[in-house]
N, C-alpha and C positions, 0 to 999 in steps of 0.2 A: 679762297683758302679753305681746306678742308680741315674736319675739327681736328684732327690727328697734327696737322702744323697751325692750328690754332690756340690749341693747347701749348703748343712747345713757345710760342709767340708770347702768352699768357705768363709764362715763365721765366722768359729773357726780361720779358717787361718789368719783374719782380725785384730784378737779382739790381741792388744797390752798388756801383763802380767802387773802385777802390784807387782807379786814378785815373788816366785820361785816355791811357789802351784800352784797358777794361772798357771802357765809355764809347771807344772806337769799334771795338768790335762787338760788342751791344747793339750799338746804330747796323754797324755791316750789317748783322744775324738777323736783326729785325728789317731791313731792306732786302737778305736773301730770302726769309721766309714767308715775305708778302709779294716776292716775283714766281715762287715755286711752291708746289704740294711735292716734289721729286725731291727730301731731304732724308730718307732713309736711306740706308746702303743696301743695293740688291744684288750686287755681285763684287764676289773678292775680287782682289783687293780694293776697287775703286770706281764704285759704279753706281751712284752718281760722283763726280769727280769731288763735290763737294756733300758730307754728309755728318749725321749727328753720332756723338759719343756720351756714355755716362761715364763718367770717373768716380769711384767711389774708396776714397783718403778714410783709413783707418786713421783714428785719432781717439788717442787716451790723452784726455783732457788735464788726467791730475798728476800724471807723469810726464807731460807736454811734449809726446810724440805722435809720433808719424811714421807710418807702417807703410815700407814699399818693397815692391818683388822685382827682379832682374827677368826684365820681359825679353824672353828668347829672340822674338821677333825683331824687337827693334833696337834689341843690344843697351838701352836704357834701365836708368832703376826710376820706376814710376808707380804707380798708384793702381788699385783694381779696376778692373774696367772695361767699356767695351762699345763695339757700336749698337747703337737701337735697332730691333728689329724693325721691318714695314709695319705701321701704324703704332708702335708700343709706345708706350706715355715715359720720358725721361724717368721718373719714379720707380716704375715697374724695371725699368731695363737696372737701375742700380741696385734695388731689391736682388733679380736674377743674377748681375753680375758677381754680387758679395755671395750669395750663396756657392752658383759654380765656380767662381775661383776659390774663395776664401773657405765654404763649408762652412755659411754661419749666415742666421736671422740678423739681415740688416738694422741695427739702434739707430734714429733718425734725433736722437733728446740734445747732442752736443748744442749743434744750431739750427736745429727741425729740419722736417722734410722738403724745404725748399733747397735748388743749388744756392751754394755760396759764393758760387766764381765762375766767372766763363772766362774761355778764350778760343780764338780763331786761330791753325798754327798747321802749316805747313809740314808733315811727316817728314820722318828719315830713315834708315832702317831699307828694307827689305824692297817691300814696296811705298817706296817715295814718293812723294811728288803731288798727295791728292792732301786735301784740307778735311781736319777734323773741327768739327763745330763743337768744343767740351764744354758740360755742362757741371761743375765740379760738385759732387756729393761726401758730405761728411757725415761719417760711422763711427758708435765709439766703437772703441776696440780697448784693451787689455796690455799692456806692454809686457806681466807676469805670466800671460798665455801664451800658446804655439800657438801659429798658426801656419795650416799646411797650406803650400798653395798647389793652383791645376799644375802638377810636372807640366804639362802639354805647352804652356804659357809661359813658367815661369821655373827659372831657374835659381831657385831660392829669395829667403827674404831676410828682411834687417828692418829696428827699428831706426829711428835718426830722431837726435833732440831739435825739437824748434828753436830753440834759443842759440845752439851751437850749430845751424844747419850749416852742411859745407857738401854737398851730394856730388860727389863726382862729375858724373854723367844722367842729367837724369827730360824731363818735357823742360823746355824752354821760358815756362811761364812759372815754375813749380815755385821759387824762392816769390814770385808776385805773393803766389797763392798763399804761403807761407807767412809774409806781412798780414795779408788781410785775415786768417789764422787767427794770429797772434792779438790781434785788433779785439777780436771777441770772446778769446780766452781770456783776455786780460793780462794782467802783469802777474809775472811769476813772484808768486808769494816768500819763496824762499829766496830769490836773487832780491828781492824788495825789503827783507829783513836784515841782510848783510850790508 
């Protein structure tokens, strides 16, 4: 194993399940990344079939949102984000990802610089058919700000309450992600006084 998917192994190893998928594809990602050093994407759309992604979930903690943009590509409303460059440390790539989409110094304070969530999930959209390894990163963000996102990417953005989420169309795992969220923010202090 080379330190580039040693590190990223290092990482998966970190991230605490939140249920028994999560748990599953923790074991997969850590069984894909001790048969292979090929888990970076070298060619659009899908090349290795199977490769890593940073997601990087804007989250204003004291307004208990969640910031997502209507990604051109794959017709979903999801999170910032993106695949890791060849050898880039998950960190670095959600640092770069929040910048080039979003136009803003990634805040790592919500639930620190580790991911908070993985999951293994089969694409739809445009180019289909290859597996995203996401590594889910949380950003604070601001619900009283704009935020522009890349036109090239994204076709606009919206916030959505956590306590009310109801997303249309958006990743498959996103409402997982949303419980385990909620888990560390804690209980909304105003639904908790009423």
């Amino acid at each position: 194993m080379n330190a580039a998917t040693a590190a990223v192994a290092d990482i998966v190893r970190g991230i605490d399940p939140c249920d028994e998928l999560e748990r599953e594809h923790i074991a997969t990602t850590l069984d894909w990344l001790a048969s292979t050093d090929d888990v970076f994407r070298r060619e659009k759309p899908a090349v290795p079939q199977r490769h890593l992604v940073a997601y990087t979930v804007l989250v204003d903690p004291a307004a208990r949102a969640v910031f997502l943009g209507r990604h051109r590509l794959a017709g979903l409303w999801l999170p910032m984000g993106g695949h890791l460059d060849p050898g880039e440390h998950p960190l670095a790539a959600a640092r770069r990802e929040a910048h080039e989409e979003l136009g803003i110094a990634a805040e790592f304070d919500v639930v620190g610089p580790a991911p908070l969530f993985l999951t293994v999930t089969t694409t739809i959209g445009m180019h289909s058919g290859h597996e995203d390894v996401s590594l889910w990163y949380v950003i604070r963000g601001d619900r009283t700000r704009e935020y522009r996102l890349d036109p090239r990417e994204f076709g606009g953005g919206r916030w959505w309450d956590v306590d009310r989420f109801a997303v249309p169309e958006s990743d498959p795992h996103f409402a997982r992600f949303l419980t385990k969220l909620e888990a560390v923010l804690g209980p909304d202090r105003d639904a908790a006084a009423s």
